[in-house]
TIVO-211349 format. One record per atom (N, C-alpha, C, CB): x, z, y; residue in one letter. Coordinates in steps of 0.2 Angstrom, whole numbers, plus 5000, padded with zeros to 4 digits. Glycine has a CB too. Layout:
// residues N
XZYA
...
// end
This chain:
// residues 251
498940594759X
498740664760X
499140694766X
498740704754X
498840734769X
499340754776X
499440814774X
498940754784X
500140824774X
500440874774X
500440964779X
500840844773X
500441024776X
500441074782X
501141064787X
500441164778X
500841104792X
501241114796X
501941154793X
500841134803X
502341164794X
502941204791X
503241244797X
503541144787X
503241294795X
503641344803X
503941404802X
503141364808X
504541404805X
504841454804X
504841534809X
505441424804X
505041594805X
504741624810X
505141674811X
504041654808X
505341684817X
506141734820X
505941784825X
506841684825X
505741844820X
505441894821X
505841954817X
504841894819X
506042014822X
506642074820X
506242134820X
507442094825X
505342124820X
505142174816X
504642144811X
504942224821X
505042174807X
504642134798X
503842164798X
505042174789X
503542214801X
502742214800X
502342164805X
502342294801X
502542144811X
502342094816X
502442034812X
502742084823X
503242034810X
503241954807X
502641954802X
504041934803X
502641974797X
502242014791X
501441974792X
502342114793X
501442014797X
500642014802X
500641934802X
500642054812X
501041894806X
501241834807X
501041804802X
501841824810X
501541804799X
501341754793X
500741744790X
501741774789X
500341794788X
499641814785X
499241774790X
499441904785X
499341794796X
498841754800X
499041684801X
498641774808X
499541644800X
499641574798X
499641544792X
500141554798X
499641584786X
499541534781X
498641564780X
500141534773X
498341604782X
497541604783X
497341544786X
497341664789X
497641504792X
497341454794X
497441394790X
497541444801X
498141384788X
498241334782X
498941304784X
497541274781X
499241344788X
500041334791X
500541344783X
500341404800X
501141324782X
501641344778X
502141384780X
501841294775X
502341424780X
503041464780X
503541444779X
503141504778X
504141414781X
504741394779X
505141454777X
505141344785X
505141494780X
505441554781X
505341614787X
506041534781X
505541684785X
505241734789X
506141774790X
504441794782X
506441764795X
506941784797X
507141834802X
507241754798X
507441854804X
507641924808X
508241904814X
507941994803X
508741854813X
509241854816X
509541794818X
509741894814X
509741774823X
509741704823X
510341664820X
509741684830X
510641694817X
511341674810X
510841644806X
511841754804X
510141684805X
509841674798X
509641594798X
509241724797X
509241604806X
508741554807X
509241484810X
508041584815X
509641484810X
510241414811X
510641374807X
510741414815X
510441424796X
510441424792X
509641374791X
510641484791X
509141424791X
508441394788X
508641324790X
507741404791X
508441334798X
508441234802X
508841214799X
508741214810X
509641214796X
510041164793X
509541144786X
510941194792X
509341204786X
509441174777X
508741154775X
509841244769X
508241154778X
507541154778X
507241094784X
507341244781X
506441064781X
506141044786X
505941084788X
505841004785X
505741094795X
505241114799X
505141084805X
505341184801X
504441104806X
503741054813X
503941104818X
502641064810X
504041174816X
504141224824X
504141294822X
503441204830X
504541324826X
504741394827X
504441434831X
505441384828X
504341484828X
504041554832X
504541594834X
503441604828X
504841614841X
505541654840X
505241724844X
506341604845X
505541764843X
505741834846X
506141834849X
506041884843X
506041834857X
506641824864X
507141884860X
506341854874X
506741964859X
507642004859X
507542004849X
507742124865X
508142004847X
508241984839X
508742034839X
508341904837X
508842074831X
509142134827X
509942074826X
508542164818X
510142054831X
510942014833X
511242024841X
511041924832X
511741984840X
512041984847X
511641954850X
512641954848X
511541874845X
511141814850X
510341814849X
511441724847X
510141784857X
509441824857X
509041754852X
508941844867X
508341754856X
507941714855X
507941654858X
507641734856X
508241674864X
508241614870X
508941574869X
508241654879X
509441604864X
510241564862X
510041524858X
510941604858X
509341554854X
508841514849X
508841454851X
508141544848X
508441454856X
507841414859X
508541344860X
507341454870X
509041364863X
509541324866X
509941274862X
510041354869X
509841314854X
510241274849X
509941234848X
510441304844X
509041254846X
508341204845X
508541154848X
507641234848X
508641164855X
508541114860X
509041054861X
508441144866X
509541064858X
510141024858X
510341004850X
510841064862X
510141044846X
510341004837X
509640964834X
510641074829X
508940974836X
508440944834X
507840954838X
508240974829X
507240914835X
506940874838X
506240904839X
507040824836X
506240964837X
505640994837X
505441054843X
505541024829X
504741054843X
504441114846X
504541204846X
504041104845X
504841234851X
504541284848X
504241364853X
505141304843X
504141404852X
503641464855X
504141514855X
502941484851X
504141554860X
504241614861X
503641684861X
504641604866X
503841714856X
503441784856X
503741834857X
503141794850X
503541884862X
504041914867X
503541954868X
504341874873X
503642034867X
503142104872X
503442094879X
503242194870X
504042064881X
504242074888X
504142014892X
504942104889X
503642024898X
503241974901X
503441984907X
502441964899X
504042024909X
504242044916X
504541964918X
504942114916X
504641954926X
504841914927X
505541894926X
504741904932X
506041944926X
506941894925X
506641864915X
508041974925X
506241894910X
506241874904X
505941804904X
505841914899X
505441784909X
505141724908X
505541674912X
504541724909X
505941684918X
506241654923X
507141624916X
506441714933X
507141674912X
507641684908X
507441624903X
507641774904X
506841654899X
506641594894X
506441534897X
506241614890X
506241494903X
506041464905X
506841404907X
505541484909X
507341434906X
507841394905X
507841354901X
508241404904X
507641374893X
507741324889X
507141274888X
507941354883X
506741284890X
506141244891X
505541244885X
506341164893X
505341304884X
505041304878X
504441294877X
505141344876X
504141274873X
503441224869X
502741294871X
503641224858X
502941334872X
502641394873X
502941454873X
502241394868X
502241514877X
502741594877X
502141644877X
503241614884X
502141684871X
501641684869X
501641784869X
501541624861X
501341824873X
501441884875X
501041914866X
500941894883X
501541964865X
501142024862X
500742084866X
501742074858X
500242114863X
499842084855X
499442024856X
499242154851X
499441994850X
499241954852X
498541924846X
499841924854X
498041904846X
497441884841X
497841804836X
496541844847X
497541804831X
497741744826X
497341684831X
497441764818X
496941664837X
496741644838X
497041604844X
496341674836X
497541644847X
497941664854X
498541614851X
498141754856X
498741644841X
499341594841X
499141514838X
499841624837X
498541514834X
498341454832X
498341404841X
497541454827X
498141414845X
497941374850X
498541384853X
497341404854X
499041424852X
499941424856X
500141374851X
500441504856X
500141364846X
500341304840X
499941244841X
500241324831X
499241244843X
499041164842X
499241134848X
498041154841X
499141174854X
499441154862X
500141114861X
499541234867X
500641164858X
501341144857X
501641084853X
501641204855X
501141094848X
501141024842X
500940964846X
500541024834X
500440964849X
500140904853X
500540884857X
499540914857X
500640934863X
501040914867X
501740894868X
500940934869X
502040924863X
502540904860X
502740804858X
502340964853X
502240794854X
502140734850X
502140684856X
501440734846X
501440704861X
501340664866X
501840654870X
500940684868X
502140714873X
502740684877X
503140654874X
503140724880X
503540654866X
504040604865X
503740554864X
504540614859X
503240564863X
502940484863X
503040434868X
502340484862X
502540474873X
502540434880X
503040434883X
502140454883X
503540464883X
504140474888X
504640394883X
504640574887X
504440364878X
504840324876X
505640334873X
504840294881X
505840394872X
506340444867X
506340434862X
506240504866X
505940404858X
505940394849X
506640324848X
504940344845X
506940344844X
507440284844X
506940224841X
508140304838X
506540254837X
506040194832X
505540194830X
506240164827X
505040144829X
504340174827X
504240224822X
503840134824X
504740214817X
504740244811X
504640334813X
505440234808X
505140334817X
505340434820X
504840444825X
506340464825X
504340384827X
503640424832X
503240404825X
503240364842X
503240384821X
502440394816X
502840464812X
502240304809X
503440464811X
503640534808X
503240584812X
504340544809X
503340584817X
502940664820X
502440644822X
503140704825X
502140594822X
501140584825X
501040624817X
500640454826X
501440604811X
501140634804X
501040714803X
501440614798X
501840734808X
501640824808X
501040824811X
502240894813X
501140804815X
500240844821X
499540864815X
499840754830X
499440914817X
498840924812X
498240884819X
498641024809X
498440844822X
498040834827X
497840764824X
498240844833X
498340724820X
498340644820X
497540634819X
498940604812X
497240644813X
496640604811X
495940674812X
496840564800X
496340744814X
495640794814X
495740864819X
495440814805X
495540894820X
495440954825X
495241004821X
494940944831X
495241074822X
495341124819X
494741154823X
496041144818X
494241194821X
493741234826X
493441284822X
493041194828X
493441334827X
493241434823X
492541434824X
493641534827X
492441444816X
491741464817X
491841524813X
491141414815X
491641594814X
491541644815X
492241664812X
490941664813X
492641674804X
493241694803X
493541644802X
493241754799X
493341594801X
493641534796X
493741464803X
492841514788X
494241434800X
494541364805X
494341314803X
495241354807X
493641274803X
493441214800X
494041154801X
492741194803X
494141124798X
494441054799X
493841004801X
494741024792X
493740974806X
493340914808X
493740864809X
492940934812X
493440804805X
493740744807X
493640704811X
493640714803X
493840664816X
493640654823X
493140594820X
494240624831X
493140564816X
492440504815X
491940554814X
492540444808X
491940624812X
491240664810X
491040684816X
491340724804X
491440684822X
491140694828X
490740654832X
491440714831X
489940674831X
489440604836X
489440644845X
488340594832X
489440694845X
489340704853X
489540764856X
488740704855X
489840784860X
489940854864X
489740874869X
490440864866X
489440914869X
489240954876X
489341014879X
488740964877X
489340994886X
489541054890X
489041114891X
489841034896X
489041174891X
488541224890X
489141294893X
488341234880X
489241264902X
489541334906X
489941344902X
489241404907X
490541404900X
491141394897X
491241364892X
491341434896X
490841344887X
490841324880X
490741244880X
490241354877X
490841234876X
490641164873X
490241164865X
491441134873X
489841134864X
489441114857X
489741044855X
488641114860X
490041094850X
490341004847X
489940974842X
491141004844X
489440924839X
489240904837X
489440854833X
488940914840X
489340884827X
489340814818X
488840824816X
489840824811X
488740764812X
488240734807X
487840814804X
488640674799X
488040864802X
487640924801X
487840994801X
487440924794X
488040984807X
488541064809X
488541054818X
489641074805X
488441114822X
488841114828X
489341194826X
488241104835X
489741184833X
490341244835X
490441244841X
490941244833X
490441304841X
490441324852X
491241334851X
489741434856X
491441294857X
492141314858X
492441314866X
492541254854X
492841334868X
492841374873X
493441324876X
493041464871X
493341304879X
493641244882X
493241204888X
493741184877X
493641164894X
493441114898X
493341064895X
493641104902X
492841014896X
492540974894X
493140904896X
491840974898X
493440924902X
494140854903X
494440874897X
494740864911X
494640934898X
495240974892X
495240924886X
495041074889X
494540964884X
494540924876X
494440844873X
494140964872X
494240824879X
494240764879X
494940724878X
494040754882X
495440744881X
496140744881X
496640734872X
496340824885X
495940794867X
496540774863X
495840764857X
497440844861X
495340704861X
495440644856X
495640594857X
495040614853X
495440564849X
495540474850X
495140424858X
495040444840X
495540394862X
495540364868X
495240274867X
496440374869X
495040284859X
494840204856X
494040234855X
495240174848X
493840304856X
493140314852X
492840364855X
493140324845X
493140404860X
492440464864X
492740444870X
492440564861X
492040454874X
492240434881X
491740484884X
492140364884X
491840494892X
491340544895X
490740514898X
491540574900X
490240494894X
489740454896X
489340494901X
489440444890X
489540584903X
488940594909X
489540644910X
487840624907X
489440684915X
489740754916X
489840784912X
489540794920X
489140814908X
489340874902X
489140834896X
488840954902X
489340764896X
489340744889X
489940724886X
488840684888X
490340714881X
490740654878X
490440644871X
491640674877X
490640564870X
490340544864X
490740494861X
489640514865X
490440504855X
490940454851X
490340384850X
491240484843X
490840324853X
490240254852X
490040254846X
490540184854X
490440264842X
490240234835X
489540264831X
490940234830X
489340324836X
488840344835X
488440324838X
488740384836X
488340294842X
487640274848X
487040234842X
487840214856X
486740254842X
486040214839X
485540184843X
485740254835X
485640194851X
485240174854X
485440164862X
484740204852X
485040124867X
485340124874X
484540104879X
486140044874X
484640154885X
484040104889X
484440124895X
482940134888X
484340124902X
484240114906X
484740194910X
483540084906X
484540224905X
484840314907X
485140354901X
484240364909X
484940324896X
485240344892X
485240334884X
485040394893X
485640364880X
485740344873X
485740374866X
486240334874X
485540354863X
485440394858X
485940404853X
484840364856X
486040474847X
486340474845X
486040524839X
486840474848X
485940524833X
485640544829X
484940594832X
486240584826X
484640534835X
483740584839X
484140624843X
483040644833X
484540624847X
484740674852X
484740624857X
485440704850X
484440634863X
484440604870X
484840604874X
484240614872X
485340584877X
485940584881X
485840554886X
486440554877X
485940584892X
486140544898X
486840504898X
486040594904X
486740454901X
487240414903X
487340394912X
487240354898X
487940404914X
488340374920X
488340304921X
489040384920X
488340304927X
488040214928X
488640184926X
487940184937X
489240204926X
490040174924X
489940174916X
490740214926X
489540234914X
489640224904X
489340174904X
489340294898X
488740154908X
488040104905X
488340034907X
487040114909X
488940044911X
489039964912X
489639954908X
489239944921X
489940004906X
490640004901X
490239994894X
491240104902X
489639984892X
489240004886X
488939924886X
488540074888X
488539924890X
488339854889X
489139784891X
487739854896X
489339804892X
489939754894X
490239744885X
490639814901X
490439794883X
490739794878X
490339774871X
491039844878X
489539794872X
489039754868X
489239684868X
488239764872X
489039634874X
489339564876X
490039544874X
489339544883X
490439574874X
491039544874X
491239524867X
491639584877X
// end
């Protein structure tokens, strides 16, 4: 069973943080802890797991957010976000020292920070991965297991964040800003490029079979000459998907 994401939140005003929190465990995130000062939060991190940290650049101490960001960045191995009202340039030229996972402007929608957390988790994962950093497989399957991305994606349909599993996805389509993501008995309009979200699936099972399509093979129920079938839906296909399709039929 996959566990929630766990995250700590370093915020010096308690009805924001407050706010915060409510809209994270709404989505189905865990709370490690809700802290004000960075003494507190270098306490949590020692004594606690956590996947990633939401920080307040100016904090109710001496040391800001950004001494935060720096300790993060040199005692462990995780991601984390800055949430900041000040979006002047020396604050971001400031916080972009420590190189952080995300920066995420007040006020801000519950929707603004789930997508500042799935972006940061992913990309997070993916770079130590690919950069070759893991001392051992063990510490890269450790965090492929935080990512709420490993086996499914998260999608809003109207107040609520479905879980979809990437095998329940048979096709996507592009529809001008949107995308129609499509399973066995549901679709969801999501607001993404069509390269974008292709990006964070599985790389063994959806491909871009036309401009405004991606599909997952293990759906196709059918093939002619232009196109492909997939639950009585008609699909165009690219002359490269139909030679990448039939090729892999033979092999």
């Amino acid at each position: 069973m996959e566990h929630p994401i766990k995250i700590l939140i370093v915020e010096d005003n308690v009805i924001i943080a407050d706010d915060m929190q409510s809209m994270l465990e709404e989505i189905g995130y865990e709370i490690v802890d809700n802290v004000i000062v960075y003494e507190q939060a270098v306490d949590v991190l020692k004594n606690n797991h956590v996947d990633l940290v939401l920080i307040d650049i100016i904090l109710a101490s001496d040391k800001t957010g950004i001494d935060l960001g720096k300790h993060i960045r040199e005692t462990y191995n995780i991601p984390f976000i800055f949430v900041t009202s000040n979006s002047d340039r020396a604050t971001v030229e400031n916080a972009k020292t420590v190189k952080p996972d995300g920066y995420l402007v007040k006020p801000f929608e519950q929707q603004d920070l789930y997508t500042s957390i799935e972006i940061a988790l992913s990309n997070f994962n993916y770079a130590k991965k690919g950069a070759g950093k893991m001392e051992d497989e063990e510490a890269a399957d450790e965090i492929t297991s935080n990512s709420v991305l490993k086996d499914s994606i998260f999608v809003k349909k109207q107040h609520l964040y479905y879980r979809i599993q990437f095998t329940d996805i048979q096709f996507i389509k592009a529809d001008n800003v949107y995308l129609e993501v499509n399973t066995v008995d549901k679709k969801f309009l999501v607001r993404s490029p069509l390269k974008d979200y292709l990006e964070k699936l599985p790389k063994n099972k959806f491909y871009r079979a036309h401009k405004s399509y991606i599909v997952n093979v293990d759906h196709i129920d059918a093939i002619n000459s232009k196109d492909i079938m997939i639950n009585n839906n008609l699909i165009p296909i690219s002359k490269d998907f139909k030679e990448f399709i039939l090729s892999s039929m033979n092999s």
